[in-house]
C-alpha positions in Angstrom: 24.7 -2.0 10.3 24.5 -3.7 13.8 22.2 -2.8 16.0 20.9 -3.6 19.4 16.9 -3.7 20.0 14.1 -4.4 22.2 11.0 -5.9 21.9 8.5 -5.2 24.4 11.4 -5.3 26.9 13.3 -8.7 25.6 16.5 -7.9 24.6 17.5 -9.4 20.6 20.7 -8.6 19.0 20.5 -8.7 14.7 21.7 -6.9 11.9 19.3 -4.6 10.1 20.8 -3.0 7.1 18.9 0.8 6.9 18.8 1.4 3.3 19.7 5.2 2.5 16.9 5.2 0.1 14.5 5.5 3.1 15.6 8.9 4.5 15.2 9.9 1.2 11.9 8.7 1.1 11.0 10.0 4.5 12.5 14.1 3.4 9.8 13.7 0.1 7.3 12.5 2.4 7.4 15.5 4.7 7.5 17.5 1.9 4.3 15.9 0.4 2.6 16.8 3.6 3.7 20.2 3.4 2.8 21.0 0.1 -0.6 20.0 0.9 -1.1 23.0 3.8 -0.5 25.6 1.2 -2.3 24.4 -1.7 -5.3 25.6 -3.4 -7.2 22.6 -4.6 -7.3 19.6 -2.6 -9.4 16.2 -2.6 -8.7 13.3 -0.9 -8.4 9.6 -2.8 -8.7 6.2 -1.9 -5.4 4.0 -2.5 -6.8 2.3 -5.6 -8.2 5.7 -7.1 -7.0 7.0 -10.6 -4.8 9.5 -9.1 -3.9 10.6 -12.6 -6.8 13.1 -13.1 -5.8 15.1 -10.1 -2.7 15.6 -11.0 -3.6 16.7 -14.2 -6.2 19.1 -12.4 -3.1 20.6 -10.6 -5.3 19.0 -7.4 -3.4 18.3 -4.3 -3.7 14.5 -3.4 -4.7 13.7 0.1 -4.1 9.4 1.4 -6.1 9.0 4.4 -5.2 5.0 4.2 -1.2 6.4 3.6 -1.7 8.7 7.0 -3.3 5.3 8.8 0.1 3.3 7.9 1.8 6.3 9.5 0.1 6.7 12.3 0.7 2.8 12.8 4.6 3.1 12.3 4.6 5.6 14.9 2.7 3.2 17.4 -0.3 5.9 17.9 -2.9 3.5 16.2 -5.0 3.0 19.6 -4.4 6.4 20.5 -6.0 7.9 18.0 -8.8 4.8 17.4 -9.3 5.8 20.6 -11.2 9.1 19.7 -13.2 7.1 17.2 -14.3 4.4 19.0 -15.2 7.5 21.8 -17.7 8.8 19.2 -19.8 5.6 18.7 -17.6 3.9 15.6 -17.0 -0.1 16.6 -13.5 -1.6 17.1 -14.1 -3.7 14.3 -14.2 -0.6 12.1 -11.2 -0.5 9.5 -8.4 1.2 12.1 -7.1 3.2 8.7 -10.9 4.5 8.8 -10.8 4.9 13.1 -7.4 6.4 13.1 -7.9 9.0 10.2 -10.9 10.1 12.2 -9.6 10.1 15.3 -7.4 12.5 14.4 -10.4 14.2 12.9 -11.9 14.3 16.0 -8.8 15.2 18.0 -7.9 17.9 16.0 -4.2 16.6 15.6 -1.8 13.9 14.0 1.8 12.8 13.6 1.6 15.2 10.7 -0.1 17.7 12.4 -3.2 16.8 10.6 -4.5 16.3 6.9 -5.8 19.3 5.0 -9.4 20.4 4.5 -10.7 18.2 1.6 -12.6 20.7 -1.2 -14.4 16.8 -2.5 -13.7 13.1 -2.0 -12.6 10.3 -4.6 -14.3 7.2 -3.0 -13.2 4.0 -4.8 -14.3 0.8 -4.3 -12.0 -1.7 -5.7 -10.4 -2.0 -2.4 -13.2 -2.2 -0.3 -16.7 -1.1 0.1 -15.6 0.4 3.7 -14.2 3.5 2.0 -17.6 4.1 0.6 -19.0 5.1 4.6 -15.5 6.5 5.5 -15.9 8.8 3.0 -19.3 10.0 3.2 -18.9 10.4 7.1 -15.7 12.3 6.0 -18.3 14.3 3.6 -20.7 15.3 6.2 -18.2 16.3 9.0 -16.4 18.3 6.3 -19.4 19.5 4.2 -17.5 18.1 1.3 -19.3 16.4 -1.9 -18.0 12.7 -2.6 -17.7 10.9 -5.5 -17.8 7.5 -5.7 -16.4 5.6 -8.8 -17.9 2.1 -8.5 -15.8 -1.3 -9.6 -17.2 -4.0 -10.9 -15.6 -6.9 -9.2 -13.9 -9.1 -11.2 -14.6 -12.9 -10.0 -13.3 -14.6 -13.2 -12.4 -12.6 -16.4 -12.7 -9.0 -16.8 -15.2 -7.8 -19.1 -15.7 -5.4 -22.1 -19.5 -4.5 -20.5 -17.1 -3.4 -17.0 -14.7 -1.7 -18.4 -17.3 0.5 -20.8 -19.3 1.3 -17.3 -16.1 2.5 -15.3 -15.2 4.6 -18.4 -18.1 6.3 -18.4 -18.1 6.7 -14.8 -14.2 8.4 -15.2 -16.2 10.9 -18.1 -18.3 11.9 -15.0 -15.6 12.4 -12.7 -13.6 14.9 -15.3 -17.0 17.0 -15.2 -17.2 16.4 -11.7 -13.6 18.2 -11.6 -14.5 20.7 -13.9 -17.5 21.7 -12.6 -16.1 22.1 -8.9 -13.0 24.1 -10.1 -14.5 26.1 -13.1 -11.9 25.1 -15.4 -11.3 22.5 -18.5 -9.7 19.2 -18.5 -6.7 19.4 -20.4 -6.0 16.3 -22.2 -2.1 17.3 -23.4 -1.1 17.4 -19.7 -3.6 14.3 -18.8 -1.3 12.4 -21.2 2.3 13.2 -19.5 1.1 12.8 -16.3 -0.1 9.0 -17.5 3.4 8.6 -18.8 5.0 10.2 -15.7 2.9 7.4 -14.2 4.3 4.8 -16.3 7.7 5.6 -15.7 7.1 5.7 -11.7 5.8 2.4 -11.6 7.8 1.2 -14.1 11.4 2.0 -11.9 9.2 1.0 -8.6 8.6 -2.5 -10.7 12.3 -2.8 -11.2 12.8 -2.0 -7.3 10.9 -4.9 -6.3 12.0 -7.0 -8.7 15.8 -6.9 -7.3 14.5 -9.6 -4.7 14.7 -12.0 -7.1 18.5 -11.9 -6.7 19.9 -14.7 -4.7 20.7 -13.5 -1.6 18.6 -10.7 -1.9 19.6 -7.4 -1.6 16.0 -6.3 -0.1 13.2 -7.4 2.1 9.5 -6.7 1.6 10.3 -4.6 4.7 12.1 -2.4 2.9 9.6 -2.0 0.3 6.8 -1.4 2.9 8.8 1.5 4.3 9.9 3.0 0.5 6.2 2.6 -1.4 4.8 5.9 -0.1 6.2 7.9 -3.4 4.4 5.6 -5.5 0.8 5.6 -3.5 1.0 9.2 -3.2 2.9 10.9 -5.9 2.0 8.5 -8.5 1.9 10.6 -12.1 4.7 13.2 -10.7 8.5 12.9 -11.8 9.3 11.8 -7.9 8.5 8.0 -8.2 10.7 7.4 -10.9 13.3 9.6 -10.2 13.0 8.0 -6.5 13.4 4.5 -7.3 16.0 4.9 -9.9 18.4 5.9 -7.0 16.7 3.0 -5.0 18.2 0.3 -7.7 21.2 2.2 -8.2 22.0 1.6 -4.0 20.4 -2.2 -4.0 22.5 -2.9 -7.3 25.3 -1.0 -5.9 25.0 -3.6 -2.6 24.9 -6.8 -4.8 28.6 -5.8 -6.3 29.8 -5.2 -2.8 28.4 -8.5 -1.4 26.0 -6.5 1.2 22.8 -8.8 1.0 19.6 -8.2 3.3 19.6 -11.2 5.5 23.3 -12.9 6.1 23.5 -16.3 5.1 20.0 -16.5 3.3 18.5 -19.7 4.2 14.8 -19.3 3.3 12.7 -17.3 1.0 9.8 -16.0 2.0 6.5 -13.9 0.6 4.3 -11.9 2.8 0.6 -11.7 2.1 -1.2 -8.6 3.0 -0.8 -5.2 4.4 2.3 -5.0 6.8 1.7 -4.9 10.8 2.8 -1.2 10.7 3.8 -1.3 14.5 5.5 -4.3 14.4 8.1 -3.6 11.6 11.0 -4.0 13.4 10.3 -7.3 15.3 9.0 -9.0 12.7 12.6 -8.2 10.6 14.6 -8.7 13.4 12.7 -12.1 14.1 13.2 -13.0 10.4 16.8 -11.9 10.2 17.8 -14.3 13.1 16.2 -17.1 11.2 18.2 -16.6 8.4 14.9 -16.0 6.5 14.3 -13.1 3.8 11.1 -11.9 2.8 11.8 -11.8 -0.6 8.3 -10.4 -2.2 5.1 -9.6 -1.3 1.5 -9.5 -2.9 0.8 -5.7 -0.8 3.7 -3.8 -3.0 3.1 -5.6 -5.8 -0.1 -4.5 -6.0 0.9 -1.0 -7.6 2.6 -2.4 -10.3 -0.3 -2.8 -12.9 0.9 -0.9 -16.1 -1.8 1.8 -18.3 -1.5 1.1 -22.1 -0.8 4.7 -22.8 -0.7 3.4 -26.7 -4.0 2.7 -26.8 -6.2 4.7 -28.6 -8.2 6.3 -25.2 -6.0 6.5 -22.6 -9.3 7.0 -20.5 -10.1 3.5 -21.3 -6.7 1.8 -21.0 -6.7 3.6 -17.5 -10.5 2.2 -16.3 -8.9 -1.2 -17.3 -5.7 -1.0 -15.1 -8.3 0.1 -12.0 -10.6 -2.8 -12.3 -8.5 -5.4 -12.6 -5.7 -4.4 -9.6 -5.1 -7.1 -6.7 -8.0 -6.9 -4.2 -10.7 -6.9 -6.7 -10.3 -10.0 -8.1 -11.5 -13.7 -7.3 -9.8 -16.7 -5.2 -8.7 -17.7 -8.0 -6.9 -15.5 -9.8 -5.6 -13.9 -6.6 -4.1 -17.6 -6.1 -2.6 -17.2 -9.6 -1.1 -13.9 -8.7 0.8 -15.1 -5.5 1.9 -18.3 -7.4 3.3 -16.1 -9.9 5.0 -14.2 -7.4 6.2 -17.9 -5.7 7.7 -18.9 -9.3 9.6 -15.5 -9.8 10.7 -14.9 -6.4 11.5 -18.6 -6.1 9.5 -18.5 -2.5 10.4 -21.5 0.3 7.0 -20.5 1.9 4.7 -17.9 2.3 3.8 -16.0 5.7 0.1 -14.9 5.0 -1.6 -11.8 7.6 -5.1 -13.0 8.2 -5.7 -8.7 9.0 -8.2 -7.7 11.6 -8.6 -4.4 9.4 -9.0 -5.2 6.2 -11.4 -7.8 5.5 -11.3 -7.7 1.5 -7.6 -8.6 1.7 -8.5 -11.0 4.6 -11.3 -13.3 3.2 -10.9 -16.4 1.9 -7.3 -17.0 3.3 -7.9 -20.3 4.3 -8.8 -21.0 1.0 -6.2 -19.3 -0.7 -3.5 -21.2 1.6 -4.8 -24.5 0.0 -3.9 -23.8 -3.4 -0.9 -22.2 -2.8 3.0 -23.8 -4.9 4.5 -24.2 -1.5 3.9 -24.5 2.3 2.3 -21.6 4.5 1.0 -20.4 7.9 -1.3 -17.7 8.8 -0.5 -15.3 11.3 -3.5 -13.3 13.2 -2.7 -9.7 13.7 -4.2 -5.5 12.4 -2.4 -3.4 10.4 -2.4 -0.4 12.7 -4.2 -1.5 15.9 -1.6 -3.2 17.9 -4.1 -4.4 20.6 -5.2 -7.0 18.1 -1.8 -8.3 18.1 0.0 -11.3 20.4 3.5 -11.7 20.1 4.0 -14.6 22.1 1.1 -16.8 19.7 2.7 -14.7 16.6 6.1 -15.7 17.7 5.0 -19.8 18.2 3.6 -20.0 14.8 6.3 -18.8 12.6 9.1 -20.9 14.7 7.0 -23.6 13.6 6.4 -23.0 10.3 10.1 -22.3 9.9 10.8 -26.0 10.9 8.9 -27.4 8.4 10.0 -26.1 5.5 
């Protein structure tokens, strides 16, 4: 679909072709949110957290860093930072973590506001920022919070690490059981694992269709259609979802519809998106004939539990330990060359993130051991006052000529 646009008041003409899958996404998104003003038992979970036990608790999953990326693809992230930073918490404070309590503070949101946590899941194998967050969320809320600590995993993962998460997810099943009076069930515990499995099995096969040459899909697309999987991981929805997500995308490749006309270059995206900037950054991409094929962000929920293992507890503390952003240089270099070989990447376009400084670190590094050529781009997931167009703009015309 063709469609005229501006950017900041300069005029661009591409073609952006809207998946229906994302209006889909967007009805079971507002529905998520709904659900969680009527019900009964409600924590709220870090990204990274083992979801799994809430659902099996019949515990209403609340995303504070899902309702950040929201409030930055509506372009309220300094509005609502704003609030924060009023209270005392720096700008250089996460602006997932400002935002969410902004709108704390504020007494409002896009979404009209999370609900009333009953406990928090703090866990750190994203970052150790979530760890504060949380506790300030705790205080202001009179809310206990539970923190399920990671071992970082610099080189090989470790029988001694996963043994200490398992114990610590033993803890947080009495933690659950204690706060709700009731028992764990381990019967429904195992379907929702496999109801996991399936959902990021069918998300896996989603991301996967960029391998296709043109591609019928951006990482763009993926950004805006990996809510289910964050949030509703270890319901029926994510798999269900995505299903009809490859149905369309494969439905496109027999047609000849194909993300970026005339594909010219293949490109990978490191980090978390630039929320606000969504559409300009496509836009920009699509004029330069270049598709961003993959991405290390999305691919990040992708890590399948061994539900045939004899503890599915276990097999579960080993998926959490060993996801993306808590691992070394090095085998966070062998996970994006990986993704270079299978996505057959020209380049890579790496966000050097404001916000998140676990994702951030070591870029420079990183870029030198990287397959094929790439340039770092300066920007914040959600704040758009950390972000220059114009210096944004220069750098990935430049890169683009030299590969």
């Amino acid at each position: 679909m063709e469609s005229e646009t501006k950017s900041e008041g300069k005029p661009s003409k591409s073609k952006i072709k809207k998946l229906k899958a994302t209006k889909r996404m967007q009805d079971i998104m507002l529905g998520y949110y709904l659900q969680g003003r009527q019900a009964e038992r409600v924590g709220w979970v870090t990204s990274g957290a083992p979801v799994e036990f809430l659902y099996a608790m019949d515990i209403y999953p609340v995303y504070p860093e899902n309702h950040g990326a929201l409030i930055g693809a509506s372009k309220q992230g300094p509005y609502f930072s704003s609030f924060a930073e009023e209270k005392g918490f720096s700008q250089d404070l996460c602006s997932y973590a400002r935002c969410d309590l902004g709108c704390i503070f504020s007494e409002t949101s896009p979404v009209g506001g999370l609900p009333r946590p009953d406990f928090l899941l703090a866990c750190n194998n994203i970052c150790n920022t979530v760890v504060k967050w949380y506790e300030v969320v705790g205080r202001i809320y009179k809310a206990p919070v539970f923190l399920l600590d990671i071992p970082f995993v610099r080189k090989e993962l470790k029988e001694s690490y996963i043994d200490y998460v398992e114990n610590q997810l033993y803890d947080f099943i009495g933690f659950l059981e204690k706060t709700y009076d009731t028992e764990f069930d381990e019967g429904k515990f195992k379907n929702v694992l496999r109801l996991s499995i399936e959902g990021v099995q069918s998300y896996g096969d989603v991301l996967s269709m960029g391998k296709h040459k043109p591609s019928p899909l951006t990482c763009f697309d993926a950004f805006l259609n990996m809510a289910p999987i964050v949030c509703l991981r270890g319901t029926e929805v994510p798999s269900i979802f995505y299903a009809e997500m490859r149905q369309e995308l494969e439905s496109r490749i027999k047609q000849g519809i194909f993300a970026v006309d005339d594909e010219k270059y293949r490109l990978l995206w490191d980090n978390i998106p630039v929320w606000y900037r969504m559409r300009w950054l496509s836009e920009f991409f699509i004029e330069k004939k270049a598709c961003m094929v993959a991405d290390t962000y999305t691919n990040a929920w992708t890590a399948l539990i061994d539900i045939n293992k004899k503890n599915p507890i276990r097999s579960l503390a080993e998926t959490y330990i060993g996801i993306y952003l808590n691992i070394g240089l090095d085998l966070m270099v062998d996970a994006i060359n990986e993704l270079i070989d299978k996505f057959d990447v020209d380049g890579v376009i790496i966000h050097s993130n404001r916000s998140c400084k676990p994702y951030s670190f070591g870029q420079y590094e990183i870029q030198r051991m990287l397959e094929v050529p790439s340039v770092i781009i300066e920007a914040d997931m959600t704040d758009s006052r950390a972000f220059s167009e114009s210096q944004v703009e220069t750098r990935l015309e430049a890169f683009l000529e030299t590969i």
